[in-house]
C-alpha positions in Angstrom: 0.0 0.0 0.0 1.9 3.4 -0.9 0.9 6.5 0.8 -1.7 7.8 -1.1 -3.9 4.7 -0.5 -3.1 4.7 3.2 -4.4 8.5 3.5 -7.1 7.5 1.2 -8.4 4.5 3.6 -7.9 6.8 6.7 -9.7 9.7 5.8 -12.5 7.4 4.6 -12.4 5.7 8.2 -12.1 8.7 10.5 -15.4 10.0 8.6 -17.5 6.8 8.5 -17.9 6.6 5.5 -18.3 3.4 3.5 -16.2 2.7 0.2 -19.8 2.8 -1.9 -19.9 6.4 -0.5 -16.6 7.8 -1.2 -17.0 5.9 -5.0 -20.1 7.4 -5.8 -18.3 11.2 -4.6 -15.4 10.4 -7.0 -18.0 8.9 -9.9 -16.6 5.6 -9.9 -17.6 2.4 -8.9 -17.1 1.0 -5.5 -14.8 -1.6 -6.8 -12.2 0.5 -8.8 -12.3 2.7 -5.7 -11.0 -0.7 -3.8 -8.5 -1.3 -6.2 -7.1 2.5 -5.5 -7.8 2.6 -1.6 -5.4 -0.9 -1.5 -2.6 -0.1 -3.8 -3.6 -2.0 -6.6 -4.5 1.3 -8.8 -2.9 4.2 -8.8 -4.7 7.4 -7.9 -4.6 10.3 -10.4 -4.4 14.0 -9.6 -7.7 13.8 -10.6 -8.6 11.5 -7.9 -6.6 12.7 -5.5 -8.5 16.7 -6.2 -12.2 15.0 -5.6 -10.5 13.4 -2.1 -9.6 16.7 -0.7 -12.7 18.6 -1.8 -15.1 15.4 -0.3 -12.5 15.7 3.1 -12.8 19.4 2.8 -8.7 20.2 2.4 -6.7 21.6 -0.2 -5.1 18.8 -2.4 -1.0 20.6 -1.3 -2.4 19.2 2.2 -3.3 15.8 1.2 -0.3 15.6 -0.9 2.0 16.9 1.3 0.6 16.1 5.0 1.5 12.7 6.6 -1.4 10.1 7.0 -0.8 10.7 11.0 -0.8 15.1 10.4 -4.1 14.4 8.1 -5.8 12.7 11.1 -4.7 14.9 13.4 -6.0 17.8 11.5 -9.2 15.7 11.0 -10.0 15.3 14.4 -9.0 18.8 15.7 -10.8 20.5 12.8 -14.1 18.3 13.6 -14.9 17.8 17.4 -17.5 15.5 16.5 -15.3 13.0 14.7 -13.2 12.5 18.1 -16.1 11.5 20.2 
């Protein structure tokens, strides 16, 4: 799994949602968004832009944040999501 697909599965699990969700956002189907969120696709710019406007950040954060700083930012920026 490289890191892309790591912050992918992470956002996706500190908000609740399910895979079909997150799919449907991006306009593909629940199973090529499996195939990115596990490393067996990659995940275009293109992909990557649609993440960060569904998780609300600017694609330089996704990018360039750590999967641990993108939680952490999740969590503080969203109260609710830590309870």
């Amino acid at each position: 799994m490289n890191a892309f697909s790591l912050k992918a599965r992470k956002l996706r699990e500190i908000h609740g949602y399910p895979q079909e969700y997150v799919a449907f956002q991006m306009g593909i189907s629940q199973a090529a968004y499996s195939k990115k969120e596990s490393g067996r696709t990659q995940l275009s710019v293109d992909c990557l832009t649609k993440l960060a406007a569904l998780y609300q950040m600017s694609l330089l954060d996704l990018i360039s944040l750590s999967a641990q700083e993108l939680m952490l930012r999740c969590i503080r920026s969203d109260g609710s999501l830590a309870a």
